[in-house]
C-alpha positions in Angstrom: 0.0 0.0 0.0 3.0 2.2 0.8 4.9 1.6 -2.5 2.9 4.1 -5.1 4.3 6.8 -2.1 7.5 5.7 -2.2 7.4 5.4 -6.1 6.4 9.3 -6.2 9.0 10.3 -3.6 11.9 8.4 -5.7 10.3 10.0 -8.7 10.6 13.7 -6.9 14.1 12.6 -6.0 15.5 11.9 -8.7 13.4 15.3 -10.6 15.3 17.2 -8.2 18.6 15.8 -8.7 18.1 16.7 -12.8 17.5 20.1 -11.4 20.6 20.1 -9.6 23.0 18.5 -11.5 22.7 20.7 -14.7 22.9 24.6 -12.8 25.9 23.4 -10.6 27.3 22.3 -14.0 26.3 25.9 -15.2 27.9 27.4 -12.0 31.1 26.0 -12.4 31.2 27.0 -16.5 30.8 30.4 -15.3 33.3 30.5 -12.3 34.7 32.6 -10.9 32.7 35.3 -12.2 33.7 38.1 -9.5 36.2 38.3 -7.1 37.3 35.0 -5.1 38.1 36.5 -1.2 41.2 34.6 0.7 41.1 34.9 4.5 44.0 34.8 6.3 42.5 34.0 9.6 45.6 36.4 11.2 47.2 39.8 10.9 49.0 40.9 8.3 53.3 40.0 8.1 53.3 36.7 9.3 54.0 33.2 7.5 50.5 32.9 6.6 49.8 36.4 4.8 53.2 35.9 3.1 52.5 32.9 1.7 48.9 33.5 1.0 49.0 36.9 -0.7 52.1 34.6 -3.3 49.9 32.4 -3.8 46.7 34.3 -4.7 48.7 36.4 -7.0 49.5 33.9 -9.7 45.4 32.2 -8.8 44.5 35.5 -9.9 46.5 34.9 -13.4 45.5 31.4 -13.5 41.7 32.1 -13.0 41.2 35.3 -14.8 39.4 37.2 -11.6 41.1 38.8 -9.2 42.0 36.7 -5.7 41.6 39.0 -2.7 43.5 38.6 0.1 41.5 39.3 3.4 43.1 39.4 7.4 39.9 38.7 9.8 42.2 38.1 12.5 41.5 37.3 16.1 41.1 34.5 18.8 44.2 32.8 17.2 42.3 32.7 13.9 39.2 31.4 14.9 37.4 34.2 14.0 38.5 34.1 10.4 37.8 30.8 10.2 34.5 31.1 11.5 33.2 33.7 9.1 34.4 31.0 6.1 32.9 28.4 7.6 29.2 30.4 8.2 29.7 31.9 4.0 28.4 30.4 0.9 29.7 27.4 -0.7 30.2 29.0 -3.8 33.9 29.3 -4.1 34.2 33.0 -3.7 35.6 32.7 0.2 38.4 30.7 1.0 40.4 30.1 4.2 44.1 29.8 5.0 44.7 27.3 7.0 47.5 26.4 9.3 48.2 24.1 12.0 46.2 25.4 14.6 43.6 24.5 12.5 44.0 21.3 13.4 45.2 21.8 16.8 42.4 24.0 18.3 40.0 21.4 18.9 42.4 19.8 21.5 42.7 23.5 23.0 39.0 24.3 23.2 37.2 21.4 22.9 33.5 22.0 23.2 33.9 25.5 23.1 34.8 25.6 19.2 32.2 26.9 17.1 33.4 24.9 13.9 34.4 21.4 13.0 37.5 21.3 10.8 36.9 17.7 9.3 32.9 18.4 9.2 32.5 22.0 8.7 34.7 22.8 5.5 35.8 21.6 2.1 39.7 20.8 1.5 40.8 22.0 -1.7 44.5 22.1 -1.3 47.8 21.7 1.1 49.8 24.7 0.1 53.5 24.2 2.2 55.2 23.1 4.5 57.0 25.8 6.9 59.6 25.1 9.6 60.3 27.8 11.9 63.4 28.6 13.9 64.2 28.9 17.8 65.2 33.1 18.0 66.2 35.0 20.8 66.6 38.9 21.0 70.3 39.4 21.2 70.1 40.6 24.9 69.2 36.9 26.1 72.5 35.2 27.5 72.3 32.3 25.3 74.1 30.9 22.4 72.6 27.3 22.3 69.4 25.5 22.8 70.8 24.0 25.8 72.2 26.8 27.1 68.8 28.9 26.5 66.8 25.4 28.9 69.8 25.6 31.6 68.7 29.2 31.4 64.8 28.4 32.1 65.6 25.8 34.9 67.5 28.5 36.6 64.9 31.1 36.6 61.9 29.5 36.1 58.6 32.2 34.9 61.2 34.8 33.7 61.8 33.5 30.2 59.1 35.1 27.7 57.9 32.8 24.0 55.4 35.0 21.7 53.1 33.9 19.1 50.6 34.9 16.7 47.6 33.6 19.2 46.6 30.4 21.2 46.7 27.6 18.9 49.4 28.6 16.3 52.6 27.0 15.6 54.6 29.5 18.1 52.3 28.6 20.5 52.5 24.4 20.3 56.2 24.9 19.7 57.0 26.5 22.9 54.3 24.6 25.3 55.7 21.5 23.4 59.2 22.5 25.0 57.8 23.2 28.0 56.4 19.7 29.0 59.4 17.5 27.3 61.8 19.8 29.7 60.2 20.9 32.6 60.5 24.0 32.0 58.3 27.2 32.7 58.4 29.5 30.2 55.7 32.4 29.8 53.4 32.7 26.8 52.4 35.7 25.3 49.8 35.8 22.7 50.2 38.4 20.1 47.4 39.0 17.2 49.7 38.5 14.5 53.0 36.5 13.6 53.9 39.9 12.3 53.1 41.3 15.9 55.1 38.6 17.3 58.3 39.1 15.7 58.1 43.0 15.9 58.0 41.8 19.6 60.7 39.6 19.8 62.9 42.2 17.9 62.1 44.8 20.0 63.3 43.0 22.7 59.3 42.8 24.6 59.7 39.0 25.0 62.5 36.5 25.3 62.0 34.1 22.4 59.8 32.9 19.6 59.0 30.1 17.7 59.8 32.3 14.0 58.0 31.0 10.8 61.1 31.6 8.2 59.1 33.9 6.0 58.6 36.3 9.0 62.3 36.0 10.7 65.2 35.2 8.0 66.1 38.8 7.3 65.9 39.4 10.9 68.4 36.6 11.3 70.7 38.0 8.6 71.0 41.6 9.7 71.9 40.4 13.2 68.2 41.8 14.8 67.8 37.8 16.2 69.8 35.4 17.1 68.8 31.8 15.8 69.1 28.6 18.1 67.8 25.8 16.6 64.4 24.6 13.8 61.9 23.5 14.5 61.8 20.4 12.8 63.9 17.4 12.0 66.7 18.5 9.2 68.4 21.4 9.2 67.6 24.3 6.6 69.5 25.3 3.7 69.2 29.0 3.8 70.5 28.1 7.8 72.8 25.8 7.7 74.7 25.9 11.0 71.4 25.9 12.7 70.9 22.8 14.3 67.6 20.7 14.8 66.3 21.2 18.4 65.7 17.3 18.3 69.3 17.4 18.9 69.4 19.1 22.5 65.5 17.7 23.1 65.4 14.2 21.6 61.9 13.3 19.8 61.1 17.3 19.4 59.7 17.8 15.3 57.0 20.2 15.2 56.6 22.2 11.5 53.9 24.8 11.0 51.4 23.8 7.2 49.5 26.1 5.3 46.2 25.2 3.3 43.3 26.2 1.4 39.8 25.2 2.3 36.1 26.4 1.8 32.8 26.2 3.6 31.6 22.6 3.1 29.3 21.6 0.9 31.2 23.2 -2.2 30.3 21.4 -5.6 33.2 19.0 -7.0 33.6 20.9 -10.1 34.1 24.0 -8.5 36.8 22.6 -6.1 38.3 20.8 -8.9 38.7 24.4 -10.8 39.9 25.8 -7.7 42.6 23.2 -6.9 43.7 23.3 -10.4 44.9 26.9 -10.2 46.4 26.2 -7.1 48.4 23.5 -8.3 49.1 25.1 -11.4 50.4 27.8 -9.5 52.6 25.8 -7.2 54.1 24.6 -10.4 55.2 28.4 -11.4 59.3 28.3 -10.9 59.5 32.0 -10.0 56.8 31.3 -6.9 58.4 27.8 -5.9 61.6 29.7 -5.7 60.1 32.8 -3.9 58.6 30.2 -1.7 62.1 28.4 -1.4 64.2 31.1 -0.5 61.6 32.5 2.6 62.3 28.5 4.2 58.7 27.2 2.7 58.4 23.5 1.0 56.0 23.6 -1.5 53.2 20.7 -0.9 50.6 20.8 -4.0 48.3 17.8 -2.2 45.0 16.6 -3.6 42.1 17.2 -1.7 41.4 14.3 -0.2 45.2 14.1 1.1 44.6 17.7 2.3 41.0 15.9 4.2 43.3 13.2 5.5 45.8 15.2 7.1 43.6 17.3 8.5 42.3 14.4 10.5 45.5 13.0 11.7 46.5 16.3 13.1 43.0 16.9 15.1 44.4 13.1 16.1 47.6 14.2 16.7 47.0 17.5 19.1 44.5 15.4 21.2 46.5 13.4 22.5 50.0 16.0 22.7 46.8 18.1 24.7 46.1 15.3 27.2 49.5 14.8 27.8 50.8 18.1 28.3 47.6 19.9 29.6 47.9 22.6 27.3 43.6 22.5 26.8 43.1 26.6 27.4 40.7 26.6 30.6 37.9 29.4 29.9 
């Protein structure tokens, strides 16, 4: 008795699919037809607006519209992010990602008003971006040992910055904290930018530096390198030295992708992450990219999806073991 019903609702089904189908065809012959908007989820300066404003450049030439680069910066990106995630899934806004991205449901839990597996669409892994272990000249330290002996003797007077809770200055130094038994102070800045104007200016100690942000600090003599961040030493620093060599284990390197609000249509993504790849190809932006310290990393998006989950993974448990969870 119930299958004319279910004949009729299949029938409606599969009516509204042929609907469907054909405009977000359509839609994607015609994109981008306006502007596309990048948001870079922080202040302007740091790893991520260098990299992002690159990149968007040579989108721009590869799409034919002009990609905007956007800071919304604030609660160590989440604002950004949250303004991407709550836009339309029609292409035109995009998010910078970075690692905090997958980090910050380890730091806030519940209290996160996004899902970074559930909430967005992937397009594309952009680099990979080790930072390096700088101190302001006036810190009496020459060596990432000497810099811990330094923090066991006076514990709470060392100072790390970063560009917020949750970014890769942030993990880095909490990181060290808990594999040494140390207590070094965090200071959250609203910007990587802010952060290394800080740490040059002599306000705090140390910082976790992405290499876009710090290497012509380091070359004019502003900062005083220690050690990267993660496991093989840099070419643009050579006599830098992993700090997995003072703090065995230690490997922690900031990542920077693209993503949209989920529920974009495949051919729309596929266009996107076409121009991105495409533009990772370019040899005067992989060089550009090379010589500020970042590895290009042109992923699918599907290896983009999948990394994002091992790093919400990841964080958990580095979260439960350090107690680094901010308490609000």
């Amino acid at each position: 008795m119930f299958r004319p019903f279910y004949r009729c609702g299949v029938k409606i089904a599969i009516a509204l699919l042929a609907g469907i189908l054909p405009a977000a065809y359509a839609q994607a012959q015609t994109f981008p037809d306006k502007p596309i908007h990048l948001i870079v989820p922080f202040g302007p300066g740091g790893a991520t607006d260098i990299v992002g404003r690159l990149v968007a450049e040579k989108m721009s030439e590869n799409l034919g519209q002009v990609v905007v680069v956007e800071n919304k910066s604030g609660a160590g990106g989440i604002i950004g992010t949250t303004a991407v995630m709550r836009s339309a899934p029609d292409g035109y806004t995009l998010l910078m990602t970075t690692i905090g991205f997958g980090a910050n449901p380890a730091l806030l839990g519940d209290k996160l008003p996004f899902d970074p597996v559930k909430d967005f669409t992937p397009i594309s892994q952009l680099v990979n971006v080790p930072t390096v272990l700088v101190i302001h000249p006036s810190v009496p330290a020459r060596s990432a040992k000497e810099l811990i002996e330094l923090a066991k003797a006076k514990p709470g007077t060392l100072t790390f910055g970063s560009a917020n809770f949750g970014t890769i200055n942030h993990l880095a130094g909490e990181l060290v904290n808990s594999m040494v038994g140390v207590d070094m102070v965090h200071v959250p800045y609203r910007s990587g930018g802010a952060s290394v104007a800080a740490v040059v200016g002599g306000q705090i100690s140390m910082l976790f530096a992405t290499t876009p942000s710090s290497l012509s600090f380091i070359e004019s003599g502003a900062l005083i390198p220690l050690a990267v961040s993660g496991s093989n030493r840099l070419s643009q620093l050579p006599d830098v030295p992993p700090l997995g060599d003072t703090i065995p284990g230690f490997s922690v390197v900031e990542w920077q992708g693209i993503v949209g609000p989920a529920g974009m249509p495949k051919p729309i993504v596929d266009k996107l992450h076409k121009s991105i790849v495409t533009a990772l190809h370019d040899p005067a932006l992989v060089k550009r990219l090379n010589d500020l310290g970042a590895e290009v990393v042109a992923g699918t998006p599907e290896e983009l999806a999948d990394h994002v989950k091992s790093e919400v993974v990841k964080w958990k448990k580095v979260a439960e073991q350090t107690g680094m969870a901010i308490k609000q």
